[in-house]
N, C-alpha and C positions, 0 to 999 in steps of 0.2 A: 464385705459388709455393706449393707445395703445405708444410701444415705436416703434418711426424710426425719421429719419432725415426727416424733410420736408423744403426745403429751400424755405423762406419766400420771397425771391427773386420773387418767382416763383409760391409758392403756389404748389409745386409737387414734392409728397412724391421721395427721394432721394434711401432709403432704408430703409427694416422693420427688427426688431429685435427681435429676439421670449423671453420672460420672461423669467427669471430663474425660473426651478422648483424647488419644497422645497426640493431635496434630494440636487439641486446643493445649497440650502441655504444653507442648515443643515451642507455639508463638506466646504463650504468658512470657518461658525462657526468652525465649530471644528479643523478647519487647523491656523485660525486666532490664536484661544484661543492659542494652541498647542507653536504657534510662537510667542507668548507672552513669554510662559517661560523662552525663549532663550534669545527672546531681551532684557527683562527689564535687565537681565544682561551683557549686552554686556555694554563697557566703553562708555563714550562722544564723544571720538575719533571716532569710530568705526559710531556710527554716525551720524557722524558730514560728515564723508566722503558719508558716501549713499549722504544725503542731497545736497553734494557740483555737486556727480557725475549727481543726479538730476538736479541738476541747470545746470549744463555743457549740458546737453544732450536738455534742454528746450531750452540754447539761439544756440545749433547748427541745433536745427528744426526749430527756429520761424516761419520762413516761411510759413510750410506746417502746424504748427499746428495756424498759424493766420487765412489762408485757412479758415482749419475746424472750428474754432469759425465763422466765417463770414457765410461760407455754413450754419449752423446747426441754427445758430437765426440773422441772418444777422447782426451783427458789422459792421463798417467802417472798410476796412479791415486797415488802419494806426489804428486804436484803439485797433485792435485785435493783431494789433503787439505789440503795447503799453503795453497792457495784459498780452503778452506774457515774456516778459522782466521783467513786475514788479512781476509776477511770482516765477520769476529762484530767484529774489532777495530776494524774503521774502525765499527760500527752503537758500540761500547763510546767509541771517542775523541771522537765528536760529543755521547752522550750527556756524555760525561763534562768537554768540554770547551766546547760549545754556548755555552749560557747567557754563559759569559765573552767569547767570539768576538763574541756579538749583543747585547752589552753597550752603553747609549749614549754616544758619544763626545763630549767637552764641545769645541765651537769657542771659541775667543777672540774677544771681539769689542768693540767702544770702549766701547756702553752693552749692560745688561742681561744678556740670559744667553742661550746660542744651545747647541745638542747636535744632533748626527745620531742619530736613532734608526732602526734596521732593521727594517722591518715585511713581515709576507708579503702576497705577491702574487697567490698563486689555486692555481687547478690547472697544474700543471707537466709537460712528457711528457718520459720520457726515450727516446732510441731505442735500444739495445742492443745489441752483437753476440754470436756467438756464444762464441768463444775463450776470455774470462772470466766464464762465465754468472750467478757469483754477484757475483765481486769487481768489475766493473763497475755493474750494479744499486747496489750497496752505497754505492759509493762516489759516484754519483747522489742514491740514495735516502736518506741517513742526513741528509746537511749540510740539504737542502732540508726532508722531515720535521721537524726540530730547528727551522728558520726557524719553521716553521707553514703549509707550503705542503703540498698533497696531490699526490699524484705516479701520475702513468699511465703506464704503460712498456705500451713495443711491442718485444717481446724477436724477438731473431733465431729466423729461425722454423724451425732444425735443432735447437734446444734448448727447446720447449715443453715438456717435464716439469721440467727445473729451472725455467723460467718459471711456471709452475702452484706448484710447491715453495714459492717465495720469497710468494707472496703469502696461501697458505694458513697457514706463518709466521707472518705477520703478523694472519692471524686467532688464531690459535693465542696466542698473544703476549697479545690484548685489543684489539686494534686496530680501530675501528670500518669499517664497510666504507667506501669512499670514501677512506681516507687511505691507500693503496695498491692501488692497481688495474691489473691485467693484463690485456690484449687478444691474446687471438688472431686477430692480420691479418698481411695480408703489409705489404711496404711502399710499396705504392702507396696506401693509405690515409694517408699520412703526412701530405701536401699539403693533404688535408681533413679531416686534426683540426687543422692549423695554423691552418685557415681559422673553426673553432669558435669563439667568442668566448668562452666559457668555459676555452679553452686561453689561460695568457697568456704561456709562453717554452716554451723546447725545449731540450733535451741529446742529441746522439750524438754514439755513437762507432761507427765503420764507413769506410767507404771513402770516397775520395774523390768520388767518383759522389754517393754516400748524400750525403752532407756539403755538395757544390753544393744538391744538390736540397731539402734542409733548408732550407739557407739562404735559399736564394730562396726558398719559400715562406713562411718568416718574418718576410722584408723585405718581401714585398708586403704580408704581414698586419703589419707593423708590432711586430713581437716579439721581443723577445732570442733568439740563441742562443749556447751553446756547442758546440764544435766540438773533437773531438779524433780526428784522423785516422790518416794510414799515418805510417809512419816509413820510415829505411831508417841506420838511425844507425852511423855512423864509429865504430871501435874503433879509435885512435891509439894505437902501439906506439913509445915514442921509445926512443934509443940507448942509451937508461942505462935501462932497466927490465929489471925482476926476471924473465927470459923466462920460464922454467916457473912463475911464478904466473901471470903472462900467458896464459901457453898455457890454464892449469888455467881461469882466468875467461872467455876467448875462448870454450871450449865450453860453458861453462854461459852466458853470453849468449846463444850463438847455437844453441843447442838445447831452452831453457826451452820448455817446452809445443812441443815438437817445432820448434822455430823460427817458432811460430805467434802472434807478439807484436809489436804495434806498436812496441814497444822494446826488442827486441832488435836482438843486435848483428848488424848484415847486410856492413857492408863493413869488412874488416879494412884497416887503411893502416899500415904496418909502415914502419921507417925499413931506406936500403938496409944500415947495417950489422948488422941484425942479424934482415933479412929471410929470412935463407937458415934460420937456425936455426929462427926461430919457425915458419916455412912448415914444417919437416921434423916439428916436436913436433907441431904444432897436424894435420897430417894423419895423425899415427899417433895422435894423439888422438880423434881423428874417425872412425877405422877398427874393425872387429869389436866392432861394437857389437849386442848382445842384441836381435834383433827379437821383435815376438812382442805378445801380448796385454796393453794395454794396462792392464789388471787385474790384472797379475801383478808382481809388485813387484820381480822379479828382469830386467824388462823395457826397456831402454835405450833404444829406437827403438819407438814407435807409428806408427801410424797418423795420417794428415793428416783433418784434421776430415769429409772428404767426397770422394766420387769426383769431384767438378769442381775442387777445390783438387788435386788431383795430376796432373789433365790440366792445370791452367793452368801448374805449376811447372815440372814435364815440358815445356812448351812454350817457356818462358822458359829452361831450360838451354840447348834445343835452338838456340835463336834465337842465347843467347850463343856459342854455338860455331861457331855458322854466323859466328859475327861477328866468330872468330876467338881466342876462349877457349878457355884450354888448360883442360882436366879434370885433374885432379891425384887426385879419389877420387871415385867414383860415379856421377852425374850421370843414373842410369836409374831405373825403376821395381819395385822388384821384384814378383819372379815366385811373387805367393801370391794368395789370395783379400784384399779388403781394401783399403783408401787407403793404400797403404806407396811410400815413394819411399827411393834412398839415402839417406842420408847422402854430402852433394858439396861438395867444395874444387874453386872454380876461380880459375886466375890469368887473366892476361894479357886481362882484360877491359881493353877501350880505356876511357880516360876521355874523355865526352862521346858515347858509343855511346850509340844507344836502351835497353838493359839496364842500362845505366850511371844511367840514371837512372828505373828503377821499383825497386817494392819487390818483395823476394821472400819471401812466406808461407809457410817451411816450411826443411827441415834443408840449406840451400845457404848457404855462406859465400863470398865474392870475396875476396883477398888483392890488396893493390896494394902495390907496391912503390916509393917514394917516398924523394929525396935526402936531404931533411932535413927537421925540423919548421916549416920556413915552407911548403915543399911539403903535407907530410901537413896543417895547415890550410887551404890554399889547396882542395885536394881534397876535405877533411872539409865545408867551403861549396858544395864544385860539387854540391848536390843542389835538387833543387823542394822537399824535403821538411826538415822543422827540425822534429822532434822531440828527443833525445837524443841522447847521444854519451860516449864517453869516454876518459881519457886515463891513460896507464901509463909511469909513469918513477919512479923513484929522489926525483927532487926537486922535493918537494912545493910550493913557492914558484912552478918553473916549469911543473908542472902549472897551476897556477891563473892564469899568465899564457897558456897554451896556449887553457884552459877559456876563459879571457873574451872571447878571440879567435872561438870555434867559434860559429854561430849559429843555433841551438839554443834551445829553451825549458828545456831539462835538460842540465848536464855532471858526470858523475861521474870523480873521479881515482883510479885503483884499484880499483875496481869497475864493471862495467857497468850502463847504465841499469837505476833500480831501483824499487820504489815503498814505499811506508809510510805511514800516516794522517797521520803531520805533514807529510809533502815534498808541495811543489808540484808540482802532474801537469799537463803542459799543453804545447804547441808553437807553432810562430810556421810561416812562410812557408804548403806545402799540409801541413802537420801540423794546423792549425787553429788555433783563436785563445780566449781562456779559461781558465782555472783551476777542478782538479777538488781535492779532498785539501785538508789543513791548514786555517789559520783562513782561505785564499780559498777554499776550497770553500764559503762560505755567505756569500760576498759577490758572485757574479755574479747569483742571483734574491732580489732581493730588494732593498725599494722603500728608499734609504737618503734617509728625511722628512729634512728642515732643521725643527724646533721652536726657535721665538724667542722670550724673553717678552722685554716692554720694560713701560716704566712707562709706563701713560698719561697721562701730564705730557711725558715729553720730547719735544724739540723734533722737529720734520721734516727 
């Protein structure tokens, strides 16, 4: 795959970036590994402050680094600021809350004295995609830093200048070389830095393809990963909810970063009384919406990250209709220079169709219309995928009987899937398996010792 900025705006390559050759691999490795031996002993203190000076330097560029997220996969540029901000915060909440998280935990035990302490474990790779170029990294890079592990990321390779950005950052910051390293490769080099013995676990986020492939080659090398995949998450509308908040939260789910979000809201499951309504707001909600430049802040509808995500969504309409989905608003392409697609409501997608159960990348929402709330969970379960979900009703009690039912690594009541430095980020079935964010984001790498003292007198 060829790395350069092609702004989707525009559809014309920005700038091209020549690969790293294996000799610039091979010294990233040996300078990362190198700078492991230093960090893992450096105090909490120490840093705690990288991390803070990261965060400082993140919210005094937002600017220019919203900019480059919106150039490289077109953002709204207010959402890239958005990104921007909850960034600096996750690098501020590890620093700030680290040290307590990796704190050592006393066991009970008959005689003497027994504690788990958490120690780091080496160099770490993260895989990256492109859609949150900063807030993905961040939320990677901060828990694992804070450990004392050094971190290589392999960023998706349509957003090499925020890739480049984030680690120069980190020089910028004090950061010695090695404890944040960047590679420019595609991702077929993936498999053999697994295979490095100086690599000793793995983090991505990306596709399901990505994510097999991760994996297995982690397993044969014998190394942790985590895994955080596609979504396609149920917004469950029951009979007693608030409809126009609903409506009003429906679109900001399923249009955040143009619909281009593992968790967002993709399949609306509405109960039947009060399906008619929410169908009629939620598509005049969805309609005449501001197209247009991505950078412009009066700009509603951008651009999809790249000319191959609007051939493939465009394709996936096409397929659901052919499958016998009714179009209700859009479902084409528009006719400008650029990756723009509608904005599309469609119903009467079959449950159990092939489209019924993939994910769709981009401003296309499905409405199903379901008897009752044992239906709309029964449905909200019919996916491969168990990411997030959530649930809108009046009564908060039987929300949270709904939620416990959904199976899901995330269920939000009243809000759609969402993220923050303390919530748990993670999914179960092909969502993937893991914890990213709060105090488990620094409990999947990392080596958690058993220290036992006993008295040497006592018995055997």
């Amino acid at each position: 795959m060829v790395i350069a900025t092609v702004n989707p705006f525009t559809n014309k390559t920005v700038k091209n970036f020549a690969e790293d050759t294996p000799e610039k691999i091979e010294k990233a490795l040996t300078t990362a590994n190198a700078e492991f031996t230093h960090w893992s002993h450096t105090s909490y203190e120490e840093r705690a402050n990288l991390l803070h000076k990261v965060a400082a330097i993140i919210r005094q560029r937002k600017d220019e680094l919203a900019h480059l997220i919106t150039t490289e996969m077109g953002k709204l540029i207010a959402e890239s600021i958005g990104e921007v901000e909850l960034s600096a915060d996750i690098f501020d909440y590890y620093a700030d809350n680290g040290e307590r998280f990796l704190a050592d935990k006393p066991v009970k035990t008959e005689r003497g004295e027994a504690m788990i302490r958490h120690s780091p474990i080496g160099v770490v790779l993260g895989v990256e995609p492109w859609n949150f170029p900063f807030y993905q990294v961040a939320r990677f890079a901060a828990p694992n830093i804070m450990i004392g592990n050094v971190v290589v990321i392999k960023h998706a390779s349509i957003v090499p200048q925020c890739a480049i950005a984030i680690e120069n950052i980190f020089r910028e910051a004090g950061g010695h070389a090695g404890v944040y390293t960047n590679l420019l490769i595609p991702g077929r080099h993936v498999s053999k830095l697994l295979s490095d013995h100086r690599i000793k676990a793995a983090s991505l986020t990306g596709s399901e393809e990505a994510g097999a492939n991760l994996a297995a080659a982690a397993g044969k090398n014998l190394k942790k990963s985590v895994l955080e995949l596609g979504g396609s998450d149920a917004f469950i509308v029951l009979d007693d909810a608030d409809i126009d908040k609903a409506v009003e939260w429906a679109y900001f789910g399923r249009m955040n970063n143009t619909g281009q979000c593992c968790i967002a809201s993709k399949r609306f499951i509405v109960v039947d009384a009060v399906a008619e309504e929410f169908t009629k707001k939620f598509v005049l909600r969805m309609s005449n919406l501001k197209v247009g430049d991505p950078q412009d802040l009066d700009t509603q509808l951008g651009p999809l990250s790249s000319e191959e995500a609007v051939v493939h969504l465009e394709d996936q309409v096409r397929r659901a209709v052919k499958d016998g989905a009714k179009v209700l608003l859009g479902g084409k392409r528009i006719d400008r220079e650029g990756a723009f697609i509608e904005a599309t409501v469609l119903t009467e997608v079959k449950p159990g169709s092939p489209i019924s159960y993939e994910e769709m990348f981009g401003p296309v929402a499905v409405i199903y219309s379901v008897k009752d709330e044992q239906a709309a969970i029964a449905l909200a379960n019919d996916s491969p995928f168990g990411l997030g979900g959530s649930v809108f009703t009046r009564d908060i009690e039987r929300g949270k009987r709904v939620a416990d039912q959904i199976n899901t690594g995330m269920v939000f009541i009243n809000h759609p899937t969402w993220t923050a430095p303390e919530l748990p980020f993670g999914g179960v079935k092909r969502s993937g398996y893991g914890r990213e964010l709060s105090s488990l984001g620094v409990e999947e790498f990392v080596n958690k010792k058993l220290i036992r003292v006993s008295d040497v007198n006592d018995p055997l």
